[in-house]
mmCIF file of the N, C-alpha and C atoms, coordinates in Angstrom:
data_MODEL
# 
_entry.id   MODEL 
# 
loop_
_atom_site.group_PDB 
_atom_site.id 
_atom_site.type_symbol 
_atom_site.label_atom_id 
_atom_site.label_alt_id 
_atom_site.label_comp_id 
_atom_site.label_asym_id 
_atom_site.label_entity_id 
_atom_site.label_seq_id 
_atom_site.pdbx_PDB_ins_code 
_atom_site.Cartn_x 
_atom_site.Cartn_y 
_atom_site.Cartn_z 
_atom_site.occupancy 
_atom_site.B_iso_or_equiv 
_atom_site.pdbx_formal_charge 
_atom_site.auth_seq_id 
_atom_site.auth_comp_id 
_atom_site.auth_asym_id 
_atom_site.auth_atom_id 
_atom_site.pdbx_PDB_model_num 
ATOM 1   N N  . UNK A 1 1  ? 0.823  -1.198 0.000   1.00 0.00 ? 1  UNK A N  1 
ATOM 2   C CA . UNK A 1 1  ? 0.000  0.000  0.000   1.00 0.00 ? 1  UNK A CA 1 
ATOM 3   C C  . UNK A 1 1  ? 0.868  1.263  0.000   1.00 0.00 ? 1  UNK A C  1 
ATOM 4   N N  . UNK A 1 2  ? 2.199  1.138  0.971   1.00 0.00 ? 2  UNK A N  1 
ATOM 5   C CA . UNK A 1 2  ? 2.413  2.640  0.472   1.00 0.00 ? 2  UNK A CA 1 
ATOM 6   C C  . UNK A 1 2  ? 3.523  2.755  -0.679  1.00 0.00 ? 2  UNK A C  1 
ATOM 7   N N  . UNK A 1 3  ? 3.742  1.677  -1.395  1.00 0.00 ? 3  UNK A N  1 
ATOM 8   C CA . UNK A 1 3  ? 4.013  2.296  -3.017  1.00 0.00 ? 3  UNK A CA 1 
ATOM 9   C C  . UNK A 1 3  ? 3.631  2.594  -3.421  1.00 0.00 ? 3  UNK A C  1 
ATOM 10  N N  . UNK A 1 4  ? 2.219  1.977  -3.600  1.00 0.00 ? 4  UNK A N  1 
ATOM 11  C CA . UNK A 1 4  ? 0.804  2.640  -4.645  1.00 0.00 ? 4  UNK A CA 1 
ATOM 12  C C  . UNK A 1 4  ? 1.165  3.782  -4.054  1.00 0.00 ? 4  UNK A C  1 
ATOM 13  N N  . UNK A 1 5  ? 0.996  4.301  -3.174  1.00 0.00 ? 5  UNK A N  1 
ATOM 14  C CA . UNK A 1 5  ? 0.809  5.655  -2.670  1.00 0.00 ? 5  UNK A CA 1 
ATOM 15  C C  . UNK A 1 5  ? 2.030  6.247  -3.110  1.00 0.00 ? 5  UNK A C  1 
ATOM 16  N N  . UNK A 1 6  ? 3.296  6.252  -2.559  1.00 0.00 ? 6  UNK A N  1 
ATOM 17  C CA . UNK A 1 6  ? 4.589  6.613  -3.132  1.00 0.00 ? 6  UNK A CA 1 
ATOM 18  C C  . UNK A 1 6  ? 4.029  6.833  -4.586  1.00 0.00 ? 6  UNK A C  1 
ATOM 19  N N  . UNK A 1 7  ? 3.842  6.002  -5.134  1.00 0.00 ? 7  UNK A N  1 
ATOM 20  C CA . UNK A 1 7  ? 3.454  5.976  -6.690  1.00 0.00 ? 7  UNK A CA 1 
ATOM 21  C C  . UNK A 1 7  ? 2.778  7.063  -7.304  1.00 0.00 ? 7  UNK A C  1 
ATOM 22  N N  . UNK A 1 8  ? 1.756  6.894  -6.619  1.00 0.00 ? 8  UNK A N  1 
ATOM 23  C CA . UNK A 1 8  ? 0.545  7.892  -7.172  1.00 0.00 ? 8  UNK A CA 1 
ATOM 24  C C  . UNK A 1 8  ? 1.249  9.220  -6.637  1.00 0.00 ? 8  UNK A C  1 
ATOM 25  N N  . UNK A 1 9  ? 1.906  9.419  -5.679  1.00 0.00 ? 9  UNK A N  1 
ATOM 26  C CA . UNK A 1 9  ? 2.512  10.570 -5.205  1.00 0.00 ? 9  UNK A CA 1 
ATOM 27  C C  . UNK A 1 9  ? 3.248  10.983 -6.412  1.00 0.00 ? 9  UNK A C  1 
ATOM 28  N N  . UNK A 1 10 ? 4.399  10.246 -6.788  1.00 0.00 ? 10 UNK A N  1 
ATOM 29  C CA . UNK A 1 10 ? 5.270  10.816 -7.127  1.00 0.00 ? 10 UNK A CA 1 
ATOM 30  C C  . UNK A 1 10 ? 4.641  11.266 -9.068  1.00 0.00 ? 10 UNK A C  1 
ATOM 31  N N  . UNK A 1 11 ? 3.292  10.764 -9.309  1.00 0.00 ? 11 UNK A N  1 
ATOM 32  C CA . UNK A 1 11 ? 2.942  10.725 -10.662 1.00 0.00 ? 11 UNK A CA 1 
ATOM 33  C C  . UNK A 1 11 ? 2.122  12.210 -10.594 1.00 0.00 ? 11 UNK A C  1 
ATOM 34  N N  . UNK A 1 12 ? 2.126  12.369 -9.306  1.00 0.00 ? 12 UNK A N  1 
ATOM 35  C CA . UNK A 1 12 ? 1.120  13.940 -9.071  1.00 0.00 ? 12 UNK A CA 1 
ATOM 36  C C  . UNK A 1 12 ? 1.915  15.011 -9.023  1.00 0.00 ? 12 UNK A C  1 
ATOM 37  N N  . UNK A 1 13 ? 2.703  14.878 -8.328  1.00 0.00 ? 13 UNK A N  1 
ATOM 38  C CA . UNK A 1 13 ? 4.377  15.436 -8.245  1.00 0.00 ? 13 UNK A CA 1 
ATOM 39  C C  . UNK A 1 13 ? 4.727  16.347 -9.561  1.00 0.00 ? 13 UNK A C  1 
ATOM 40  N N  . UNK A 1 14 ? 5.225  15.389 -9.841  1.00 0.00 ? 14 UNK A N  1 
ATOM 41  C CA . UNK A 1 14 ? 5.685  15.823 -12.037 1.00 0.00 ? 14 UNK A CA 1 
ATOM 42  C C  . UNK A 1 14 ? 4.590  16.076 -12.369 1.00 0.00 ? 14 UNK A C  1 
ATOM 43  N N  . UNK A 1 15 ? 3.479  15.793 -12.479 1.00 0.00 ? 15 UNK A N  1 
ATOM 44  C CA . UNK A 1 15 ? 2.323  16.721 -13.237 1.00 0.00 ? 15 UNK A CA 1 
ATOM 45  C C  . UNK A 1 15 ? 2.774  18.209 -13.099 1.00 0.00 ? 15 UNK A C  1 
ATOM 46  N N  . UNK A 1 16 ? 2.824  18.500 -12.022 1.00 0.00 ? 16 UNK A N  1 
ATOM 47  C CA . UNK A 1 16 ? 2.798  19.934 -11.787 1.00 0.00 ? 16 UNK A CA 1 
ATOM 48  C C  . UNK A 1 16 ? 3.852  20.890 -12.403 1.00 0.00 ? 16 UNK A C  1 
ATOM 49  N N  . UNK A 1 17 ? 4.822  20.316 -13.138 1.00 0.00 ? 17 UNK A N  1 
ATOM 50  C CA . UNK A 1 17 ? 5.918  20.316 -14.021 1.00 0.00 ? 17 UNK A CA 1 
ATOM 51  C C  . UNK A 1 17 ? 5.899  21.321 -15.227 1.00 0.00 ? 17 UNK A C  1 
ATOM 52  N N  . UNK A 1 18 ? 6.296  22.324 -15.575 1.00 0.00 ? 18 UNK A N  1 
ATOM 53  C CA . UNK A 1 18 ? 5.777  22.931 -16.567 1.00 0.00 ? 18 UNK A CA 1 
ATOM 54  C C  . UNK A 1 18 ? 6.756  23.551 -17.651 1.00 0.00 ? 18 UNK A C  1 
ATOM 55  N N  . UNK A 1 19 ? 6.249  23.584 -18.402 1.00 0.00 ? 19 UNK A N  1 
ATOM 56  C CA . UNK A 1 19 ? 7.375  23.678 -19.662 1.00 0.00 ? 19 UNK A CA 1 
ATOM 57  C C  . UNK A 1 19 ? 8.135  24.972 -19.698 1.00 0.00 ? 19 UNK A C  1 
ATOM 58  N N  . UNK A 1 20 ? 9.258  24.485 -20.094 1.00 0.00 ? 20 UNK A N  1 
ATOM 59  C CA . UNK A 1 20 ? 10.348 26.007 -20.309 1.00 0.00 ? 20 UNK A CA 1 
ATOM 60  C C  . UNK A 1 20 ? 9.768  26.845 -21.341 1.00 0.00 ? 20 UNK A C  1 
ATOM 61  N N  . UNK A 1 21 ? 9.523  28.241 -21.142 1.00 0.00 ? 21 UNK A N  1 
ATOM 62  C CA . UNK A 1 21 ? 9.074  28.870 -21.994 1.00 0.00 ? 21 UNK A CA 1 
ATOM 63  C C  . UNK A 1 21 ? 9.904  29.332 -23.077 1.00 0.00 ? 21 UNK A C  1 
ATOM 64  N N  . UNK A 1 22 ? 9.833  29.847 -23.922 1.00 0.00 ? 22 UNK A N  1 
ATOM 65  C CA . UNK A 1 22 ? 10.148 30.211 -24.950 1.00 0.00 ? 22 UNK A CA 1 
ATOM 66  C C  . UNK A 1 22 ? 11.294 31.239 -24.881 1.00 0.00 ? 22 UNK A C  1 
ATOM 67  N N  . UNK A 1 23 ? 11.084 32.611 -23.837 1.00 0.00 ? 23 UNK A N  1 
ATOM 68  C CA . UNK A 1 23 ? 12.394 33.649 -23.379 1.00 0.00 ? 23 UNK A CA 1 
ATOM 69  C C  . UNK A 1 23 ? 12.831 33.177 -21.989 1.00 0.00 ? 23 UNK A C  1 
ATOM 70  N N  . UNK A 1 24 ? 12.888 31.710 -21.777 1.00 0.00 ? 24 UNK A N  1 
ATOM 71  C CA . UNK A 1 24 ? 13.586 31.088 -20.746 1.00 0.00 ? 24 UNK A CA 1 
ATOM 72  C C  . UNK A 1 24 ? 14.379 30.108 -21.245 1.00 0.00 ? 24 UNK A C  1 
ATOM 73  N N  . UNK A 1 25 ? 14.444 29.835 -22.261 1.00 0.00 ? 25 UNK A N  1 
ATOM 74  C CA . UNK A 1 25 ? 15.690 29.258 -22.864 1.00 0.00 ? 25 UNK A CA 1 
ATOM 75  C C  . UNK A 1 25 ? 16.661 29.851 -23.673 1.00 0.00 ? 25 UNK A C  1 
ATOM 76  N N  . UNK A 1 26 ? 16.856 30.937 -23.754 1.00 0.00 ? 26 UNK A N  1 
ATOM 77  C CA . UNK A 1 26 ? 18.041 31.635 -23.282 1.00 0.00 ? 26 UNK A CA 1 
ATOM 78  C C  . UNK A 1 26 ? 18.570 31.604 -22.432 1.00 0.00 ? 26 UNK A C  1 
ATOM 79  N N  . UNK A 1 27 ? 18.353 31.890 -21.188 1.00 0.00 ? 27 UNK A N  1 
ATOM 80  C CA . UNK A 1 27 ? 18.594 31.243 -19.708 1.00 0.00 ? 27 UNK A CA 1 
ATOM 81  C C  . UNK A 1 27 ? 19.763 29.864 -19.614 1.00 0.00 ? 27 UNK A C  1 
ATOM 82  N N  . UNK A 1 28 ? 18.482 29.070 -19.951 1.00 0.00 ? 28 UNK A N  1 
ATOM 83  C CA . UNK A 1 28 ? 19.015 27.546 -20.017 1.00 0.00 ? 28 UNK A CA 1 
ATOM 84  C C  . UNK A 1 28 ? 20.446 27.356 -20.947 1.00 0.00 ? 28 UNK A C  1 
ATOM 85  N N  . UNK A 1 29 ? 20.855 28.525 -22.510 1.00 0.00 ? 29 UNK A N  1 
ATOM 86  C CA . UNK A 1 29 ? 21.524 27.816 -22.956 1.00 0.00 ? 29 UNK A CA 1 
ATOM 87  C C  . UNK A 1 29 ? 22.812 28.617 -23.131 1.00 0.00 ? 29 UNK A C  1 
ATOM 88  N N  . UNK A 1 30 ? 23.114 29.781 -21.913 1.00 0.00 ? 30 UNK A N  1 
ATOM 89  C CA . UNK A 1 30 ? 23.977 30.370 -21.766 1.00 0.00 ? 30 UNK A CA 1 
ATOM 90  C C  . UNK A 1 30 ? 25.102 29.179 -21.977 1.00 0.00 ? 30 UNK A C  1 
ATOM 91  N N  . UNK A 1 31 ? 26.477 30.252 -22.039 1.00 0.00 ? 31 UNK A N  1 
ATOM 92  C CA . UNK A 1 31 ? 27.651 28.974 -22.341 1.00 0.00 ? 31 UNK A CA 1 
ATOM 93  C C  . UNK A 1 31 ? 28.098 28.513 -20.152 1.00 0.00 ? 31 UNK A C  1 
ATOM 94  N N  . UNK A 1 32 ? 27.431 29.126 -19.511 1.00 0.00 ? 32 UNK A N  1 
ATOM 95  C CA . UNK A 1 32 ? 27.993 29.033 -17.767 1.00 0.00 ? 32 UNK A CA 1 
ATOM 96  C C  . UNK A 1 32 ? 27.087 27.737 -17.338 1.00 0.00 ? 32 UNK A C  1 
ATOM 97  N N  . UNK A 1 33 ? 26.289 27.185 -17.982 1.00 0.00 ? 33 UNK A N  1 
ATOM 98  C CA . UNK A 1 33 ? 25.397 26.176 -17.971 1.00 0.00 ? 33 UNK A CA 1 
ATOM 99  C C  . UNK A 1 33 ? 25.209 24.715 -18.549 1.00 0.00 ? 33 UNK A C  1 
ATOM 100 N N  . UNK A 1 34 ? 26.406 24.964 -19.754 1.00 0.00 ? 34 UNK A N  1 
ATOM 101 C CA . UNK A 1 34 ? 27.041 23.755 -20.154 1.00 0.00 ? 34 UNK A CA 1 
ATOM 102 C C  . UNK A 1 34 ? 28.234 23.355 -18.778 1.00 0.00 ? 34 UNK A C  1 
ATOM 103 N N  . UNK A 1 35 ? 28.419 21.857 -19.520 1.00 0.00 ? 35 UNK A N  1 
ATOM 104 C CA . UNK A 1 35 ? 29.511 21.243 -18.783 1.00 0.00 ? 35 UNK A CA 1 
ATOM 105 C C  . UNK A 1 35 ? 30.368 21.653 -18.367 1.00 0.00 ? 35 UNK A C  1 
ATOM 106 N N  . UNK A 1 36 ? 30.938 22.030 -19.185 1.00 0.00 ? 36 UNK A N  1 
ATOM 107 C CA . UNK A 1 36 ? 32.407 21.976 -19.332 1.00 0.00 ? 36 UNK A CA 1 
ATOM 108 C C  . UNK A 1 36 ? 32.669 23.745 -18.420 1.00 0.00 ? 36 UNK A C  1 
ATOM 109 N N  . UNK A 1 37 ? 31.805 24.728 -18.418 1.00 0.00 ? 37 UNK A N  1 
ATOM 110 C CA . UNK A 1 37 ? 31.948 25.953 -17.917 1.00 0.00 ? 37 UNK A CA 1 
ATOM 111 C C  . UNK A 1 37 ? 32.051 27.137 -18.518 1.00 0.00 ? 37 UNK A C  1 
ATOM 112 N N  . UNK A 1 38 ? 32.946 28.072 -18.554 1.00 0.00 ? 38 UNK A N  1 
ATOM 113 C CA . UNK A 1 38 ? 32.556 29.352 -18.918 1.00 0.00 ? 38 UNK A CA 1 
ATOM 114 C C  . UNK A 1 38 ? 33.544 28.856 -20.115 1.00 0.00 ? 38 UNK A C  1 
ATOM 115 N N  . UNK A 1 39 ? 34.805 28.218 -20.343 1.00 0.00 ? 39 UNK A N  1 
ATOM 116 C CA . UNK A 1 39 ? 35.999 28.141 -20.714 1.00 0.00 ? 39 UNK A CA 1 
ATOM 117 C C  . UNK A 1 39 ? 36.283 26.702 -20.650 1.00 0.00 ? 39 UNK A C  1 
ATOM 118 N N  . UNK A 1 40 ? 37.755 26.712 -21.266 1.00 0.00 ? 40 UNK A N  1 
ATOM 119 C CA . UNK A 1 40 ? 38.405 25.131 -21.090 1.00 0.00 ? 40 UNK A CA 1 
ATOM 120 C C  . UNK A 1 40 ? 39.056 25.066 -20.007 1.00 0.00 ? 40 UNK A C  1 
ATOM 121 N N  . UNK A 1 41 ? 39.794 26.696 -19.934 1.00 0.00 ? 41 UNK A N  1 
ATOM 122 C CA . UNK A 1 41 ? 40.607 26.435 -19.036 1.00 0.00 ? 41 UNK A CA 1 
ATOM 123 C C  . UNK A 1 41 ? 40.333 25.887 -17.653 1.00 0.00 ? 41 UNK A C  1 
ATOM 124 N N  . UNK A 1 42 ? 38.837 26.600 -17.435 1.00 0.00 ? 42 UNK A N  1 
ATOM 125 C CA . UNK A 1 42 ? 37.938 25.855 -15.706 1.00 0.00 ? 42 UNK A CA 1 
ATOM 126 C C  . UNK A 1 42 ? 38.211 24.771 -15.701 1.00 0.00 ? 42 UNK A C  1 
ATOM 127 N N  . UNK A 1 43 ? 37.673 23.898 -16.819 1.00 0.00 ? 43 UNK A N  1 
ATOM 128 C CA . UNK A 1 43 ? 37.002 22.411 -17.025 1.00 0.00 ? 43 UNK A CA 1 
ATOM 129 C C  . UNK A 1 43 ? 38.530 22.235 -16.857 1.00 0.00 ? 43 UNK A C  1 
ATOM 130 N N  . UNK A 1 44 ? 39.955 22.387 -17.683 1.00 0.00 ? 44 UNK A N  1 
ATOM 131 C CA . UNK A 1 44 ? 41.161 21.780 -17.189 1.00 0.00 ? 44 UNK A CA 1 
ATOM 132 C C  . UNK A 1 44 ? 41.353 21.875 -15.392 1.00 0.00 ? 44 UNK A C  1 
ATOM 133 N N  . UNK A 1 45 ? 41.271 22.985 -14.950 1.00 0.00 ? 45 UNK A N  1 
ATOM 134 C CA . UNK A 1 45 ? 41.542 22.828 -13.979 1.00 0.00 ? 45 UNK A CA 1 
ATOM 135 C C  . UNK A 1 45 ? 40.557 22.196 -12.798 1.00 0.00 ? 45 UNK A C  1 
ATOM 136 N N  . UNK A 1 46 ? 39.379 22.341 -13.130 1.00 0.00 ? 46 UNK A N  1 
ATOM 137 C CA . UNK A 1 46 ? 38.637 20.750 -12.194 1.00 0.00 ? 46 UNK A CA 1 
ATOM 138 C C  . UNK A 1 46 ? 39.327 19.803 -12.184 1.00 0.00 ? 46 UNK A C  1 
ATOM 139 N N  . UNK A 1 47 ? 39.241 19.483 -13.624 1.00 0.00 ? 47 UNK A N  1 
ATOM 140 C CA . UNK A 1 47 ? 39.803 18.210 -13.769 1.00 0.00 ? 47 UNK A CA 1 
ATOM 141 C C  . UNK A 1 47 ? 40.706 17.702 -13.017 1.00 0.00 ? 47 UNK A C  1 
ATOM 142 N N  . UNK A 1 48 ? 41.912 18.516 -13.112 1.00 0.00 ? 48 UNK A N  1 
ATOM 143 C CA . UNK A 1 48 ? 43.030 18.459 -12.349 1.00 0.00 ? 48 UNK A CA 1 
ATOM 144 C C  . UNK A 1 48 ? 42.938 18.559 -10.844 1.00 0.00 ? 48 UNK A C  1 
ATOM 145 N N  . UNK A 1 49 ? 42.098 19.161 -10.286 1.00 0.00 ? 49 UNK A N  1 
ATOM 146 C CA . UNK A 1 49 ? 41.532 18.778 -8.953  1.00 0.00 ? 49 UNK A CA 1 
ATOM 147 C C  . UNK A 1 49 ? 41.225 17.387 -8.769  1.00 0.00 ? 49 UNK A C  1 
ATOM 148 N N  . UNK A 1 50 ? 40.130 16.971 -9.336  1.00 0.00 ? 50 UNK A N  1 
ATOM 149 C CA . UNK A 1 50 ? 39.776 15.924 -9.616  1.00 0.00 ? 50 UNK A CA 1 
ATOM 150 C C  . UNK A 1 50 ? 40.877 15.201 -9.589  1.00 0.00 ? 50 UNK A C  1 
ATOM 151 N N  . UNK A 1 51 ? 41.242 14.956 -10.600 1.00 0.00 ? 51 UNK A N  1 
ATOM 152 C CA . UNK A 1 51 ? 42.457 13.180 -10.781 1.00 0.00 ? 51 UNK A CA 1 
ATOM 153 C C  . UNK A 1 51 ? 43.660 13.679 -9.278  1.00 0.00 ? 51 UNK A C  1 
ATOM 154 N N  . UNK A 1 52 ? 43.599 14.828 -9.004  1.00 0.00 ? 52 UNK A N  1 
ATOM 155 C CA . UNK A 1 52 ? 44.742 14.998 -8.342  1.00 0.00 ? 52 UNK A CA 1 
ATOM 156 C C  . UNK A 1 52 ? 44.468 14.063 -6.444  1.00 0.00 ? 52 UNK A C  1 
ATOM 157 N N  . UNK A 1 53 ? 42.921 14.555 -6.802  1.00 0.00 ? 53 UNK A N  1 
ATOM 158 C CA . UNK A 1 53 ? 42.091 14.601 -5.274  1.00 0.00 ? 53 UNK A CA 1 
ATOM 159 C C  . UNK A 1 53 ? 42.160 13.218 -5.087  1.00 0.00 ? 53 UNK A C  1 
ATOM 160 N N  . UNK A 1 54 ? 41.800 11.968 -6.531  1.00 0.00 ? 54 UNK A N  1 
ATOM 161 C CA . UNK A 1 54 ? 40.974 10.546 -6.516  1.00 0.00 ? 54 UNK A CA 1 
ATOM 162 C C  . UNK A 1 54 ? 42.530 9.777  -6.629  1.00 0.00 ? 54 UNK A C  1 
ATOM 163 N N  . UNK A 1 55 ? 43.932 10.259 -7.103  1.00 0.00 ? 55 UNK A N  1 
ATOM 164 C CA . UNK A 1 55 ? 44.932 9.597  -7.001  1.00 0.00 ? 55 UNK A CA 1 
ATOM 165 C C  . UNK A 1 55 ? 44.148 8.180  -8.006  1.00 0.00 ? 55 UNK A C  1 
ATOM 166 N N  . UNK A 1 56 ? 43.995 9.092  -8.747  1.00 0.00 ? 56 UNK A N  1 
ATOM 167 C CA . UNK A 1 56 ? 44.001 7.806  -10.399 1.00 0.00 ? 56 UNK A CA 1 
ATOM 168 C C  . UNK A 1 56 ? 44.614 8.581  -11.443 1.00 0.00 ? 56 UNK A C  1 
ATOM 169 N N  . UNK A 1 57 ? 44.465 7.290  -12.749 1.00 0.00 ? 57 UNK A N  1 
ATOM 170 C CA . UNK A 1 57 ? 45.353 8.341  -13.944 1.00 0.00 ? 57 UNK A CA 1 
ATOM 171 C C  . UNK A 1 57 ? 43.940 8.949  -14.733 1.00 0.00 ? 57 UNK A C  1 
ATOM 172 N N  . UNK A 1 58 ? 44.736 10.254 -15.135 1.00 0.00 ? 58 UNK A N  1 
ATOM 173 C CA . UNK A 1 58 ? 43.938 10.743 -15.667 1.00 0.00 ? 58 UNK A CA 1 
ATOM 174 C C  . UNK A 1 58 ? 43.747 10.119 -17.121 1.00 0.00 ? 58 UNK A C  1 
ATOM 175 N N  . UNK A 1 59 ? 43.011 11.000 -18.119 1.00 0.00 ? 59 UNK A N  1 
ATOM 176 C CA . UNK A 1 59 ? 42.516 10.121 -19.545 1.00 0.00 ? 59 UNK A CA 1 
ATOM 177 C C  . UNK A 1 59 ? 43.091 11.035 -20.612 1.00 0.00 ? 59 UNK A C  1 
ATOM 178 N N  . UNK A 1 60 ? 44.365 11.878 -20.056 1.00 0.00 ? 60 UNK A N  1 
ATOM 179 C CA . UNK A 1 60 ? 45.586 12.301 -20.682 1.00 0.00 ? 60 UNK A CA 1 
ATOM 180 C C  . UNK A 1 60 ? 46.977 11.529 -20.092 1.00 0.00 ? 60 UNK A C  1 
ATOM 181 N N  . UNK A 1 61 ? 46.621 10.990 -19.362 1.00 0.00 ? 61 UNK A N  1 
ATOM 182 C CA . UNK A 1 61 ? 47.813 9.833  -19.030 1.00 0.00 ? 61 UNK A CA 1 
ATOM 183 C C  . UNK A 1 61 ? 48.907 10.762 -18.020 1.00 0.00 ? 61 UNK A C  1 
ATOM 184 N N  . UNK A 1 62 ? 48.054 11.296 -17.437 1.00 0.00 ? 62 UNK A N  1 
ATOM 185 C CA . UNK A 1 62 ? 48.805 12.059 -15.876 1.00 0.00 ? 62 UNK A CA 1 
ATOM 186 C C  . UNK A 1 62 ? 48.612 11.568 -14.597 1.00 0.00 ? 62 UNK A C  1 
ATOM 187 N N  . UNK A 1 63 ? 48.914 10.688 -14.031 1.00 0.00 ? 63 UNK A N  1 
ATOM 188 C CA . UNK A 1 63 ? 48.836 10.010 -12.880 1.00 0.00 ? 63 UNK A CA 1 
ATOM 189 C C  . UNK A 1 63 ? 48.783 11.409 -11.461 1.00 0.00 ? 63 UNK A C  1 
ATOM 190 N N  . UNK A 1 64 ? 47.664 10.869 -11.077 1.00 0.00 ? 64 UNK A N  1 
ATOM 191 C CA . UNK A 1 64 ? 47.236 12.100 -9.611  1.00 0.00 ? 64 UNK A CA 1 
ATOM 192 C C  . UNK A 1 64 ? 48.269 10.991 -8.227  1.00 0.00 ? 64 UNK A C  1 
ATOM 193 N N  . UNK A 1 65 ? 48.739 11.699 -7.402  1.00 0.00 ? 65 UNK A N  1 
ATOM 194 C CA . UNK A 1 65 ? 49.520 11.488 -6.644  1.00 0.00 ? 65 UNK A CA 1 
ATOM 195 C C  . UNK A 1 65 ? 48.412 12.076 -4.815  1.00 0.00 ? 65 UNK A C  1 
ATOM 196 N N  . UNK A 1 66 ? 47.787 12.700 -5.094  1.00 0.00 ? 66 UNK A N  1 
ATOM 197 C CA . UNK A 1 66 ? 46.678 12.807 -3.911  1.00 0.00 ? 66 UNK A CA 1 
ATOM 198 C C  . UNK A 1 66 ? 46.682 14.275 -3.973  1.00 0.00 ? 66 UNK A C  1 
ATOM 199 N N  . UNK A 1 67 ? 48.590 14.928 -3.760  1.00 0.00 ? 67 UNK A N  1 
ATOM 200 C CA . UNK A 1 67 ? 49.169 16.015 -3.280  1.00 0.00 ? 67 UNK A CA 1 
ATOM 201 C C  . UNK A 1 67 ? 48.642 16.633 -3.886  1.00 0.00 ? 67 UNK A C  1 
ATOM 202 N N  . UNK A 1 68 ? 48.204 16.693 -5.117  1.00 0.00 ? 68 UNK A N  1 
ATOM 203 C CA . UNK A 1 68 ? 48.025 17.871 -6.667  1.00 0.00 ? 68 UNK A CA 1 
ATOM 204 C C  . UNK A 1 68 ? 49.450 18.436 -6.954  1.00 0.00 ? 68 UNK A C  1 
ATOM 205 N N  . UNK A 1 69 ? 50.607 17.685 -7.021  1.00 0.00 ? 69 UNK A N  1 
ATOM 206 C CA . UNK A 1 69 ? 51.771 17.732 -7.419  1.00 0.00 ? 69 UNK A CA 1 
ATOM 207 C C  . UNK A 1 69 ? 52.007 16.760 -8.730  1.00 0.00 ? 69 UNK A C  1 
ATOM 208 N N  . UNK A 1 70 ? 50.874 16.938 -9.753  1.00 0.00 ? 70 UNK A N  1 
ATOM 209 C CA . UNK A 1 70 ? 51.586 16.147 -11.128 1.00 0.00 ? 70 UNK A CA 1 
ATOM 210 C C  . UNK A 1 70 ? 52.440 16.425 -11.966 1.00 0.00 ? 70 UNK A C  1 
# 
C-alpha cells in the first residue's frame, strides 16, 4: 500500500511540471550552464583537482599522486 501511494505521489508530483518557456531558454543555454563551464581552461583545472584529489590516472595519461603535485 504505500508504493501505490509513493506511486501515485510521485505521478502527481511531475504533473505539476511545466514547460520552459520560450524567453527562458536563453537562460538555459547560456555557455555558464554547459559542462564543461565558462571556458576550457575551468574544465582543465577541475579536472586536475579531480584526478589529483581521486589519485588515479587521468585520460591524458597524468597520474594524480593525492598532493596535486603532477
Amino acid at each position: 500500500m504505500k508504493y501505490l501511494l509513493a506511486f501515485v505521489l510521485l505521478f502527481v508530483i511531475t504533473g505539476c511540471v511545466k514547460e520552459v518557456k520560450p524567453w527562458q531558454k536563453a537562460t538555459h543555454a547560456k555557455e555558464t550552464m554547459k559542462e564543461g563551464g565558462i571556458d576550457k581552461l575551468t574544465k582543465s583545472f577541475e579536472e586536475h583537482i579531480y584526478f589529483s584529489k581521486e589519485a588515479t590516472k587521468a585520460g591524458n595519461g597524468i597520474s594524480g599522486g593525492g598532493c596535486g603535485c603532477n
